[in-house]
LOTOR-824959 format. One record per residue (C-alpha): x, z, y; residue in three letters; residue number from 1. Coordinates in pm, 1 decimal, padded with zeros to 6 digits. Layout:
+----------+----------+----------+------+------+
:       c1 :       c3 :       c2 : resn : resi :
+----------+----------+----------+------+------+
:        X :        Z :        Y :  ALA :  NUM :
...
+----------+----------+----------+------+------+
***
This chain:
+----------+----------+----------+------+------+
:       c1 :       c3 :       c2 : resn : resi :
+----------+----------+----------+------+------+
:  08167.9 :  09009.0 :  11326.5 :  UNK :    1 :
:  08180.2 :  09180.4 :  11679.9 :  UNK :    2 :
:  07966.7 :  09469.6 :  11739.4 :  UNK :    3 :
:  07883.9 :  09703.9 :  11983.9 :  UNK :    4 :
:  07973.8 :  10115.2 :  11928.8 :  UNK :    5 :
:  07718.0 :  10328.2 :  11913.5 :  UNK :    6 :
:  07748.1 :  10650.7 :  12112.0 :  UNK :    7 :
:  07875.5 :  10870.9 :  11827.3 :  UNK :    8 :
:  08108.6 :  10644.1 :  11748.2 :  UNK :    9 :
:  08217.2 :  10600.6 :  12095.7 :  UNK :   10 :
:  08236.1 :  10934.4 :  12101.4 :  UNK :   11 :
:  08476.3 :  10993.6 :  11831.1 :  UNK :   12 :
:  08694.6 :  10673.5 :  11993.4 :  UNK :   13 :
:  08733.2 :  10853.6 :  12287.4 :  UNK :   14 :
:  08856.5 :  11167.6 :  12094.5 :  UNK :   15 :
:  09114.7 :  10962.1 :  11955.8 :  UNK :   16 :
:  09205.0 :  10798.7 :  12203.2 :  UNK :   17 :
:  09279.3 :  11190.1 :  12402.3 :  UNK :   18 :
:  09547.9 :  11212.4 :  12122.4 :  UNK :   19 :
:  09662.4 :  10904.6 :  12188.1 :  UNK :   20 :
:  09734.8 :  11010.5 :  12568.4 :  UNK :   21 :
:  09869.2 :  11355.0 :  12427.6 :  UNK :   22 :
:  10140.7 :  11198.3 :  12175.8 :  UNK :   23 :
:  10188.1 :  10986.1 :  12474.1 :  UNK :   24 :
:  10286.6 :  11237.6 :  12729.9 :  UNK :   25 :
:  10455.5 :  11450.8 :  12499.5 :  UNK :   26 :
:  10691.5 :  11133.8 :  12408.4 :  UNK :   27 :
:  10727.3 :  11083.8 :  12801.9 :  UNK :   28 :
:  10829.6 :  11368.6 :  12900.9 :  UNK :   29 :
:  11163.5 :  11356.8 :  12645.7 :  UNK :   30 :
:  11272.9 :  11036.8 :  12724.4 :  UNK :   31 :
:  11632.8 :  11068.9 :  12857.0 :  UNK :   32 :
:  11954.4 :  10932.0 :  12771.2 :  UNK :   33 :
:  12097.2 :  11029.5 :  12460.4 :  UNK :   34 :
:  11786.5 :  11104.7 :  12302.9 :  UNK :   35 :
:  11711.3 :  10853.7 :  11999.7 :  UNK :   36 :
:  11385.1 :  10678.6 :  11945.4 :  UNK :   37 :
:  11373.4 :  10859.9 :  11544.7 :  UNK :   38 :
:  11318.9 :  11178.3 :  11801.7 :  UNK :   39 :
:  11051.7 :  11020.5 :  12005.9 :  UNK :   40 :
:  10878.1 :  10925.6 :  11677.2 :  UNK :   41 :
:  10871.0 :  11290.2 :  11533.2 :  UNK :   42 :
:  10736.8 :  11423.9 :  11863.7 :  UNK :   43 :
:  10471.9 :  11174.0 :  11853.0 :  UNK :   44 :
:  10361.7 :  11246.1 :  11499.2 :  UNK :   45 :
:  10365.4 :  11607.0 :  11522.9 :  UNK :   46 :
:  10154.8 :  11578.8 :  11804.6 :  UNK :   47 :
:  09934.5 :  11372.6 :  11683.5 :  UNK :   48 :
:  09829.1 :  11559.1 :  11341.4 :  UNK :   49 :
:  09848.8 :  11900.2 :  11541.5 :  UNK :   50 :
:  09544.5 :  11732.4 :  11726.7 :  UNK :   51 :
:  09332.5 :  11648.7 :  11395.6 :  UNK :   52 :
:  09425.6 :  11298.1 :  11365.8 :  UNK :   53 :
:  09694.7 :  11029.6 :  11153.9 :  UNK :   54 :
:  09919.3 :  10790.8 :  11297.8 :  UNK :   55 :
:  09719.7 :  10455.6 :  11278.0 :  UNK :   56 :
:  10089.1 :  10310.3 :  11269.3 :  UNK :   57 :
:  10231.6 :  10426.9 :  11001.9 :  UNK :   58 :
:  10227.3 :  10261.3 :  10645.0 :  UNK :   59 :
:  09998.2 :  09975.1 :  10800.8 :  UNK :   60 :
:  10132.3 :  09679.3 :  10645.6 :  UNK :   61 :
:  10407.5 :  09858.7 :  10563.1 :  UNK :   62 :
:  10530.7 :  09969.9 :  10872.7 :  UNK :   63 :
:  10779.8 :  10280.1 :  10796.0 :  UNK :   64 :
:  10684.0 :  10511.9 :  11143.6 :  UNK :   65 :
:  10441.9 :  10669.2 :  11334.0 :  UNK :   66 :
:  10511.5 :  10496.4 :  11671.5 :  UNK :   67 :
:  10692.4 :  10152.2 :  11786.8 :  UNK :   68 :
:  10990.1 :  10172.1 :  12016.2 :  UNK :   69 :
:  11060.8 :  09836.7 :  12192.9 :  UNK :   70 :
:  11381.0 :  09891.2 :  12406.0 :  UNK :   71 :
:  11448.1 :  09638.9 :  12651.2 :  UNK :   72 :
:  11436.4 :  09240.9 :  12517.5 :  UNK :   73 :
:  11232.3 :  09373.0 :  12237.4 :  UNK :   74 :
:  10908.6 :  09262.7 :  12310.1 :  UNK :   75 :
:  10643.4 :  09491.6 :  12074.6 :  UNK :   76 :
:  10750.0 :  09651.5 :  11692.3 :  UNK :   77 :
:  11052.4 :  09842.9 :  11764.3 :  UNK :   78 :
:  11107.4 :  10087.3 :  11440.1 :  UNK :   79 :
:  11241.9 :  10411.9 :  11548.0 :  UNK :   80 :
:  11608.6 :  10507.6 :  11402.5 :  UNK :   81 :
:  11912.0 :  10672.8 :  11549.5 :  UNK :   82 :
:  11927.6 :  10440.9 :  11844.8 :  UNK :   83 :
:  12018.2 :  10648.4 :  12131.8 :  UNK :   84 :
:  11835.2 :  10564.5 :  12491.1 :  UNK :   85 :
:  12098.7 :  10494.6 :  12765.8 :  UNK :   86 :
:  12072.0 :  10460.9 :  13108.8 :  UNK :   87 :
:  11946.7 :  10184.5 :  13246.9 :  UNK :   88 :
:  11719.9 :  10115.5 :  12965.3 :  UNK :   89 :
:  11318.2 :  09995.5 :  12937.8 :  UNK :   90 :
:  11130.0 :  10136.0 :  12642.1 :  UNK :   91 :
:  10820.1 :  10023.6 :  12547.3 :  UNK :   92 :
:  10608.7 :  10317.4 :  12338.0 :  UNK :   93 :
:  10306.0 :  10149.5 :  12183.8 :  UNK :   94 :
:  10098.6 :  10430.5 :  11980.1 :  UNK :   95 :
:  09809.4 :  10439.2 :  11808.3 :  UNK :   96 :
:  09629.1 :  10738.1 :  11619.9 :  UNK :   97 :
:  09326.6 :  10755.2 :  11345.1 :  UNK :   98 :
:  09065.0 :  11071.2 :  11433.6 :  UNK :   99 :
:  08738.8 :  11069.4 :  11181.9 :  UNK :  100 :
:  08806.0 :  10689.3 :  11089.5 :  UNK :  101 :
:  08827.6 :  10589.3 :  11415.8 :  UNK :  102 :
:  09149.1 :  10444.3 :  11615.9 :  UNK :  103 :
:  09261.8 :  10472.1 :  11948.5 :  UNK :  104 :
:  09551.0 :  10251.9 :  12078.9 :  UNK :  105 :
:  09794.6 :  10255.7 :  12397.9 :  UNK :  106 :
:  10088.8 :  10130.0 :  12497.0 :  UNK :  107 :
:  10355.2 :  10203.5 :  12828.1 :  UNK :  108 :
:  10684.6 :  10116.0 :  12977.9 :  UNK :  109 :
:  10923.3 :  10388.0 :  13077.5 :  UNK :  110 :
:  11224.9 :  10357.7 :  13283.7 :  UNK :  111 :
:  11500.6 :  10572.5 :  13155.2 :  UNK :  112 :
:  11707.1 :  10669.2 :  13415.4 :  UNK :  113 :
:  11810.4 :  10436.8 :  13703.8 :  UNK :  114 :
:  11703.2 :  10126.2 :  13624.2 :  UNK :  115 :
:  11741.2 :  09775.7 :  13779.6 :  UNK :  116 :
:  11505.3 :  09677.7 :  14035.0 :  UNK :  117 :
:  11404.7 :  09368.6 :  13822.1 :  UNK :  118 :
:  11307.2 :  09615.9 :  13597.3 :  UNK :  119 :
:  11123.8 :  09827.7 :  13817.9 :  UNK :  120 :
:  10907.0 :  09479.7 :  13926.2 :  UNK :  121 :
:  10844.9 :  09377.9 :  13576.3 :  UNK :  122 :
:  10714.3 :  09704.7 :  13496.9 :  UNK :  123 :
:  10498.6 :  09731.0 :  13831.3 :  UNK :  124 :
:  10353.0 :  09365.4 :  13758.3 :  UNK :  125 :
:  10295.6 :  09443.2 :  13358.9 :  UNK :  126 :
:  10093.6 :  09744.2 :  13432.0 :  UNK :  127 :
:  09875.2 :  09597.8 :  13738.7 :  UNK :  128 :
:  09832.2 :  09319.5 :  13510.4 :  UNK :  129 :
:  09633.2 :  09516.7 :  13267.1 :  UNK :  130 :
:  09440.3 :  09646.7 :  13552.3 :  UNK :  131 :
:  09360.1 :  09290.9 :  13737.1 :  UNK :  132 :
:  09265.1 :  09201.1 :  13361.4 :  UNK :  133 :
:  09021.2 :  09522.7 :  13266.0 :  UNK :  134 :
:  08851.1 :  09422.2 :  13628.8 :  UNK :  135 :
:  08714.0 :  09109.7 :  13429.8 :  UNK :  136 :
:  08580.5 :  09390.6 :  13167.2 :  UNK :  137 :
:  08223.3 :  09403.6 :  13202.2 :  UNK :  138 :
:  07907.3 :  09295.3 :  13079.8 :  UNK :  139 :
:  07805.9 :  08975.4 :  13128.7 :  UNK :  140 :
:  08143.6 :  08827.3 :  13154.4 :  UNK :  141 :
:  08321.8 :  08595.6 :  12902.2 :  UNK :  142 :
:  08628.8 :  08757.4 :  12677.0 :  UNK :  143 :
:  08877.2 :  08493.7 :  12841.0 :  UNK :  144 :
:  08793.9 :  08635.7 :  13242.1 :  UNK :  145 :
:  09000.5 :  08893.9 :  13092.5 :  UNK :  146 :
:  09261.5 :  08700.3 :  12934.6 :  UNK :  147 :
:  09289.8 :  08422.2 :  13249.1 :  UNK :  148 :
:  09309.4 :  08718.2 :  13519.9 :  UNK :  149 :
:  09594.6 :  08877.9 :  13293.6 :  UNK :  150 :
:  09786.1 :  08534.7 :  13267.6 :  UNK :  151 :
:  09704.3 :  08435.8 :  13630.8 :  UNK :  152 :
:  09924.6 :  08740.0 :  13765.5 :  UNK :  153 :
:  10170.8 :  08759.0 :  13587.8 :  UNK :  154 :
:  10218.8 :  08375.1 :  13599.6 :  UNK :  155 :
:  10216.2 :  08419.5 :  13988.0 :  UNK :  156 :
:  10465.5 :  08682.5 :  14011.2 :  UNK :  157 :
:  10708.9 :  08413.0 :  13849.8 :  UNK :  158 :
:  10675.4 :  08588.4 :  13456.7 :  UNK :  159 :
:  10567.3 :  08493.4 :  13139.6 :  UNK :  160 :
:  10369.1 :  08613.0 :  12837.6 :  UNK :  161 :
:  10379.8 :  08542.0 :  12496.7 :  UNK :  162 :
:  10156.9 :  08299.1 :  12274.2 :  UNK :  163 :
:  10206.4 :  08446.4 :  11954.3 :  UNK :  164 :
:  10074.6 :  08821.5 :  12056.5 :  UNK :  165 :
:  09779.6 :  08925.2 :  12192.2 :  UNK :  166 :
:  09526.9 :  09226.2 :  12274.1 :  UNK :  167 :
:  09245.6 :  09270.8 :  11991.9 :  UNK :  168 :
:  08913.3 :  09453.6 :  11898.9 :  UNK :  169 :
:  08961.8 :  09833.5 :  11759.7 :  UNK :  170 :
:  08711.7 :  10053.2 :  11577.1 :  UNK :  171 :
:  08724.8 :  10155.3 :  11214.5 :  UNK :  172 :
:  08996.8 :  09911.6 :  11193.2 :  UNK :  173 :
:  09318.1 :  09906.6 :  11392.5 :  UNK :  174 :
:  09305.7 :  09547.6 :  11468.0 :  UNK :  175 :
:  08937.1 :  09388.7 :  11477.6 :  UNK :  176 :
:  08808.9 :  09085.5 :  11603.7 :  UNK :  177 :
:  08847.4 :  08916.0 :  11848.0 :  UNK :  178 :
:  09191.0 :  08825.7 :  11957.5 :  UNK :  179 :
:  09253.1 :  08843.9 :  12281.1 :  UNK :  180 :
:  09528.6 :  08649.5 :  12484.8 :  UNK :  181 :
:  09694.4 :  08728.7 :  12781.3 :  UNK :  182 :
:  09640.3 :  08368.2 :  12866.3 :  UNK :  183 :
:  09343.0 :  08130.8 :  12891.3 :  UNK :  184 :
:  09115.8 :  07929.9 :  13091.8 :  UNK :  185 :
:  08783.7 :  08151.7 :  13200.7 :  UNK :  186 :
:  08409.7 :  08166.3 :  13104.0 :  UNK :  187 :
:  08500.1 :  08089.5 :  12711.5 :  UNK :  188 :
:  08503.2 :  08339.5 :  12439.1 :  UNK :  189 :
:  08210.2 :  08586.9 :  12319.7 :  UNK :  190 :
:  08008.5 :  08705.0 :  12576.2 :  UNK :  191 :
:  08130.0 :  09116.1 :  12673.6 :  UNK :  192 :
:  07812.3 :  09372.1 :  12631.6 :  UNK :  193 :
:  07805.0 :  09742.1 :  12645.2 :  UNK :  194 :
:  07936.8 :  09931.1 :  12367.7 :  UNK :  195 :
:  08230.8 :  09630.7 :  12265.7 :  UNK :  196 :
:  08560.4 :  09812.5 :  12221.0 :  UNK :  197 :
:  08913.7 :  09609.5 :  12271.9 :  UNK :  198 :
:  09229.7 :  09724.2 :  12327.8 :  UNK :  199 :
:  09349.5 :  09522.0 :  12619.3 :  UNK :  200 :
:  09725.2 :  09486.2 :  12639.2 :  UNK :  201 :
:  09935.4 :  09264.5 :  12852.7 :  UNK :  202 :
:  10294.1 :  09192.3 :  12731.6 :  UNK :  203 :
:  10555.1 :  09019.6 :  12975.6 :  UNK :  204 :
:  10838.0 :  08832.0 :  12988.4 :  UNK :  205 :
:  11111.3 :  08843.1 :  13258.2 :  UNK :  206 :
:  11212.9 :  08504.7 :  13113.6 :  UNK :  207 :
:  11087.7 :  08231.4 :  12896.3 :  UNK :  208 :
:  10719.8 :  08326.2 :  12672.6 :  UNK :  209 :
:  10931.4 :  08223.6 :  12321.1 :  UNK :  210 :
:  10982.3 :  08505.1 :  12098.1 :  UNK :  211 :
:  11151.5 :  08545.1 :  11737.9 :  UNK :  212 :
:  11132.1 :  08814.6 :  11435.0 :  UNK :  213 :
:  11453.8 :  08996.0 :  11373.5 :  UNK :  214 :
:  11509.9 :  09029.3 :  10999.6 :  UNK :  215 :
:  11371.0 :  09330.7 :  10939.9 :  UNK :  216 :
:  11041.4 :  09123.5 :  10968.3 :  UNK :  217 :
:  10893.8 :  09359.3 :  11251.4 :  UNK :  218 :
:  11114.3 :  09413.1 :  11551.5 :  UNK :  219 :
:  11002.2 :  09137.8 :  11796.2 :  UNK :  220 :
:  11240.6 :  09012.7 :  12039.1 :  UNK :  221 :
:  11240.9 :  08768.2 :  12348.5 :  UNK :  222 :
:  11440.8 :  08463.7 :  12204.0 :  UNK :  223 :
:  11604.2 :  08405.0 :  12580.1 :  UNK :  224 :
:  11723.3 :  08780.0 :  12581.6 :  UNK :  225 :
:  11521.3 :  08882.3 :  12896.7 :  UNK :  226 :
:  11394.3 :  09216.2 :  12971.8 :  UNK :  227 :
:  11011.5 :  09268.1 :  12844.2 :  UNK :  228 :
:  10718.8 :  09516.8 :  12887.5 :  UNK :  229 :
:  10387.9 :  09635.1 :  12733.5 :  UNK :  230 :
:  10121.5 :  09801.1 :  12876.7 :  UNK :  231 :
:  09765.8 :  09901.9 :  12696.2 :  UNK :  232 :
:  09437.2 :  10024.7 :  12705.6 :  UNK :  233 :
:  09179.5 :  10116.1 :  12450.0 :  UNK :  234 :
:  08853.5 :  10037.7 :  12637.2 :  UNK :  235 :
:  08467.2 :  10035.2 :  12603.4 :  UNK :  236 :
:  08244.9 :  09774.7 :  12768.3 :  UNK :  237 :
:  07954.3 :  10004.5 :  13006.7 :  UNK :  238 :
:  07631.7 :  09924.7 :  13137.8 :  UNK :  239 :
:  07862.6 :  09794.8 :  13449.6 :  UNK :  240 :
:  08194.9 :  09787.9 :  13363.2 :  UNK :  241 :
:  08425.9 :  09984.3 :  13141.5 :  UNK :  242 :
:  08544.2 :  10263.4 :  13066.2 :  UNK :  243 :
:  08932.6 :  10333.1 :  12916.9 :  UNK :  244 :
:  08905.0 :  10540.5 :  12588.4 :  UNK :  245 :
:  09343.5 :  10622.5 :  12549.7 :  UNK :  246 :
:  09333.6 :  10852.2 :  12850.9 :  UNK :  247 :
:  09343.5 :  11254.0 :  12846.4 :  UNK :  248 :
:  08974.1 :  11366.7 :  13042.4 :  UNK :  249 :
:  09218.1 :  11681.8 :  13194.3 :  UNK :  250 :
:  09449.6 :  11547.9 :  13313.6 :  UNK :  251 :
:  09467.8 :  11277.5 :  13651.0 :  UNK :  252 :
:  09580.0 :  10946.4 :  13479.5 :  UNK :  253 :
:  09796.3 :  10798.4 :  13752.1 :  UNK :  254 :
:  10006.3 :  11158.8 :  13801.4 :  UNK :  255 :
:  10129.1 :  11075.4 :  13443.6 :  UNK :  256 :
:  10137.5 :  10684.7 :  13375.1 :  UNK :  257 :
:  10131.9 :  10562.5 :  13707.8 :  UNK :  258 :
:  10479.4 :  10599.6 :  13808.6 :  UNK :  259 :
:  10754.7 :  10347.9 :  13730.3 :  UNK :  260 :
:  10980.7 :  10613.6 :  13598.5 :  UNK :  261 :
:  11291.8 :  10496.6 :  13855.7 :  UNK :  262 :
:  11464.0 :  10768.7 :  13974.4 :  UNK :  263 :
+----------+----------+----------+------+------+
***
């Protein structure tokens, strides 16, 4: 069953979704070469329960850390270890956090380094994607506007997403209903009304949409080896529009996140 937040619990989303963007920046600001993705995990953690809250990440369905790190053809699930970042590289960070039984969930794409110019365009059309998608978020509009302005985009710009993985409802749960695809004809699906919460995430292909599980049974990669990206949102449905939960109130949104990271 889909239902709408009320205010309280909105509330206590949105404070959840502030540590979220905290663990977030924190983890942006080390990424460099040579630093591994085990380090990035710590930082996010120990942000994250500094702030009040739990990594939504960790121990759900057995996954062993606190944040995923998806480094260039992996597509979403990286596991942190003792992989060093190198120049050059794309790492997705995809973190979630649990405040008063309530989850917030985001996910970005950071350049380490110099990277390639087809990275810097996959990254640029993954994250406007999201945007051009969260335009469709608003009452009175089907779940699929989002999903068909999403795959619409990134189609155009010559990229592909993936069937198999897809955006989703939040609340007391990490992953709710509905599912939402980054793919779709418009005007089907549940009908959007204040107070709905989703987390809205576009992932993208450089190549081919086909994916496979590496056998650690989490790590997802693209099966053609092409680059990938993921960028998220935890959002509420307004009166006329939405609103995006997994953002720090003090602090200007696009002076953090809205930069490719190419140097």
């Amino acid at each position: 069953m889909i239902s709408a937040k009320s205010p309280r619990e909105i509330a206590t989303m949105k404070q959840a979704g502030k540590i979220v963007a905290l663990a977030r920046a924190a983890v942006a600001a080390a990424i460099a070469p040579g630093v591994t993705t085990k380090q990035l995990d710590r930082i996010a953690e120990r942000v994250i329960r500094q702030q009040g809250g739990s990594p939504s990440f960790k121990g759900y369905g057995g996954f062993p850390a606190s944040i995923c790190t998806s480094i260039n053809s992996v597509l979403v699930h990286g596991i942190p270890d003792q992989t060093a970042l190198k120049d050059g590289d794309l790492i997705s960070i995809d973190i979630g956090a649990c405040y008063k039984g309530y989850h917030g969930d985001a996910a970005w794409t950071f350049a380490v380094g110099r990277v390639s110019e087809e990275a810097v365009r996959l990254m640029e059309v993954t994250r406007q994607s999201l945007f051009i998608g969260l335009e469709q978020a608003k009452p009175g509009n089907r779940l699929s506007d989002i999903s068909h302005a999403i795959g619409d985009f990134v189609e155009a710009h010559g990229y592909s997403v993936p069937i198999d993985y897809t955006g989703h409802g939040i609340g007391t749960h990490l992953h709710e209903e509905p599912a939402i695809p980054n793919f779709g004809s418009p005007g089907k699906g549940i009908l959007l009304k204040e107070g709905m919460t989703f987390a809205i995430e576009p992932m993208v292909h450089a190549g081919k949409p086909h994916t496979r599980v590496l056998a650690d049974d989490w790590t997802v990669v693209t099966k053609d080896g092409s680059l990938a990206a993921h960028y998220e949102h935890t959002i509420v449905i307004t009166h006329d529009g939405y609103e995006i939960l997994t953002i720090n109130p003090d602090e200007e949104e696009d002076s953090v996140y809205g930069q490719t990271g190419c140097h």
